[in-house]
C-alpha angles and dihedrals in degrees: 000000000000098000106090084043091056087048091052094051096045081050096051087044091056093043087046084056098051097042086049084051098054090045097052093055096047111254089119135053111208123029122263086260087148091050097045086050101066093040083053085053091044088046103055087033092072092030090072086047111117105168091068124127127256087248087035082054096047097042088052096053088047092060089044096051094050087046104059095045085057091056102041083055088056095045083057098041079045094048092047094048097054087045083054095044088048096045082044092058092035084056093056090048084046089062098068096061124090104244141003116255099242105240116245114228092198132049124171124191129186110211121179093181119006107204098058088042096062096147084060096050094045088043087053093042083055099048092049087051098047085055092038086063094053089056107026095175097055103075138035111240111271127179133232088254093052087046097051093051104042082062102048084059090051095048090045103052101033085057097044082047098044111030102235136128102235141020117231106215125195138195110187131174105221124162092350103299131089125265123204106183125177123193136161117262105267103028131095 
């Protein structure tokens, strides 16, 4: 009963992938959304099925699994594009002005708590992702939001530990990685 519907979405899946592909390398200029679109309706479609076998079931899941981690893979190739799109056109901006600002390769903020000093974490998250980019192979991927809150723990526990008011943080390029250093206020 499911069967043929099952064939036509692993179809539409495989066709999604090659039209993504060809996207991808450039052969197209808008992405297969109309495409996408009916898999997504097949795909829900079959989801609110409940008279479906025990091997129609777990066909089904394995499609959808497949399926998801494809486009999950498109959303972040989509994502970098358009970065690269938007550091592409900041760069020609970038060339009207007199000189290049020379990039620091240390930067060092003291925080005593992190979520009332935003402008110093993101200054900190900037700067991460300005040296990151020097050296791409040196850190995991890791968003604002991680980033925040994995400073307000450190802050946290390196104050409740020490004793001090505030947490002097520090992102250095040395030796081409990336260093993240915390320390209390006042030590070396």
């Amino acid at each position: 009963m499911y069967d043929d519907d099952l064939t036509t979405l692993e179809d539409g899946i495989r066709r999604l992938k090659i039209e993504y592909d060809i996207y991808f390398n450039g052969s197209r200029k808008k992405p297969p959304d109309d495409l996408k679109g009916r898999v997504d309706r097949m795909a829900k479609k079959l989801s609110e099925a409940t008279t479906m076998s025990f091997p129609q079931r777990f066909r089904f899941n394995t499609l959808i699994a497949r399926y998801c981690v494809l486009r999950d893979l498109w959303r972040r190739t989509l994502q970098d594009r358009e970065s690269a799109g938007s550091a592409r056109t900041e760069r020609n901006a970038n060339r009207q002005t007199p000189a290049p600002e020379p990039i620091q390769s240390r930067i060092s903020v003291a925080i005593a708590d992190p979520k009332l000093e935003d402008e110093k974490v993101r200054q900190l998250y900037e700067a991460l992702l300005r040296m990151r980019r020097e050296n791409a192979r040196d850190l995991p991927d890791i968003s604002y939001q991680q980033f925040a809150k994995y400073l307000a723990t450190q802050t946290q526990g390196i104050r409740q530990k020490n004793h001090c008011a505030r947490v002097v943080f520090t992102v250095a390029l040395e030796e081409n990685a990336v260093k993240f250093t915390a320390t209390a206020e006042g030590r070396g």
